[in-house]
N, C-alpha and C positions, 0 to 999 in steps of 0.2 A: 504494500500500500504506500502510498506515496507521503511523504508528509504532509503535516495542515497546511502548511504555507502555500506549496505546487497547486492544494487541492481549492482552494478558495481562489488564488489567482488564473488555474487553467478552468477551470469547469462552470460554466458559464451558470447551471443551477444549483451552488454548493448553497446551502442555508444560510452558511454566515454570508456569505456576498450579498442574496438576495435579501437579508433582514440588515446589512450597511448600504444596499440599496437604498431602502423604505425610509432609513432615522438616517441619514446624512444629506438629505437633498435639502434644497434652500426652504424650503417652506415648513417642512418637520423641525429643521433647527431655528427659525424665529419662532415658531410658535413654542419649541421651548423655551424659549428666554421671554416671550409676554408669559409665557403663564408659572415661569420661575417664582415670582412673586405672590402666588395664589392663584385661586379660580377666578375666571373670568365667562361673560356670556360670549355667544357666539361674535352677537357685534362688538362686543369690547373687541373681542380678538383682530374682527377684520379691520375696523379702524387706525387700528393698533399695527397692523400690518398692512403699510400702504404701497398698495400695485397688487397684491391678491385677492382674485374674483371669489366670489361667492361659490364655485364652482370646484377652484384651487383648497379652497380652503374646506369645505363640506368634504373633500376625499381624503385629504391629507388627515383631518382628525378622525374620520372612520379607520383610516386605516393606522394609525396611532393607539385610538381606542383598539381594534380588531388585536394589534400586539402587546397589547397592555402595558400602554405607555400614559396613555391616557383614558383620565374617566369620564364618563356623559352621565349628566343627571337631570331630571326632569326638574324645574322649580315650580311648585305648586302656585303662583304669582299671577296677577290680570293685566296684563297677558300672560300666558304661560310661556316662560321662556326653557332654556337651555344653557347649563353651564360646564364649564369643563377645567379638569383639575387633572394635574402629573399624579401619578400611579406611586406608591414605593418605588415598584419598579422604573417608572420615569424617572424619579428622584434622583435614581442612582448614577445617571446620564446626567450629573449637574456637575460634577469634578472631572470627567473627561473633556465636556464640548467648554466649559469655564477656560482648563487649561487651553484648548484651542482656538478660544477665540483671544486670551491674554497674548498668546504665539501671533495671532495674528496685530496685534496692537506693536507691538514691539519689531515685529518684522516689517510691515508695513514700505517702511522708508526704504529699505533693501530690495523688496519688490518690485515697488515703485522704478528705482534703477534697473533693477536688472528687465522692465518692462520698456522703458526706453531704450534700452539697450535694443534689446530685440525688435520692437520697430523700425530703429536708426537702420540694422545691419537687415529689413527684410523689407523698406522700403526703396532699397538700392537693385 
């Protein structure tokens, strides 16, 4: 059998791939960090997240919820709304994606160069 490493980077349906699919795309990772802070209704969220459609966002938390990342509860309210809260298990995705996005604050200025960089030497 091949190692984890071969087997998550060759095999295009490995579970780990497909479930850093799901929780590292742009719209799973802001909506962890609006609902870092506590529960929120659905339009908190999308306001809260501006340039995601109603559409982006209705899948991305089914599918969050569906991995138990995130909770969905009905609020008994007039109107009845919908709110949503991180899981334990979301919880625990607060010390990895923290460290990544501090890496990204700090590297920034690096990037930035080495992204002129690269336009200078591919606009020639």
């Amino acid at each position: 059998m091949a190692p984890l490493k071969h087997r998550v980077l060759q095999v295009a349906d490995c579970p780990s791939r497909l479930l850093l699919d799901e929780l590292a795309d742009k719209w799973s990772v802001l909506i962890f960090a609006a609902l870092n802070d506590g529960p929120m209704r659905f339009n908190e969220i999308k306001r809260t997240l501006e340039g995601i459609t109603q559409k982006a966002l209705t899948q991305t938390l089914r599918r969050l919820e569906r991995n138990g990342i995130v909770a969905r509860r009905v609020v008994e309210t007039s109107p009845i709304a919908v709110e949503y809260s991180m899981t334990t298990l979301g919880k625990s995705l607060k010390k990895p994606f923290k460290a990544l996005y501090e890496w990204t604050l700090v590297n920034l200025p690096e990037v930035e160069t080495a992204r002129q960089v690269f336009d200078i030497k591919s606009a020639r």
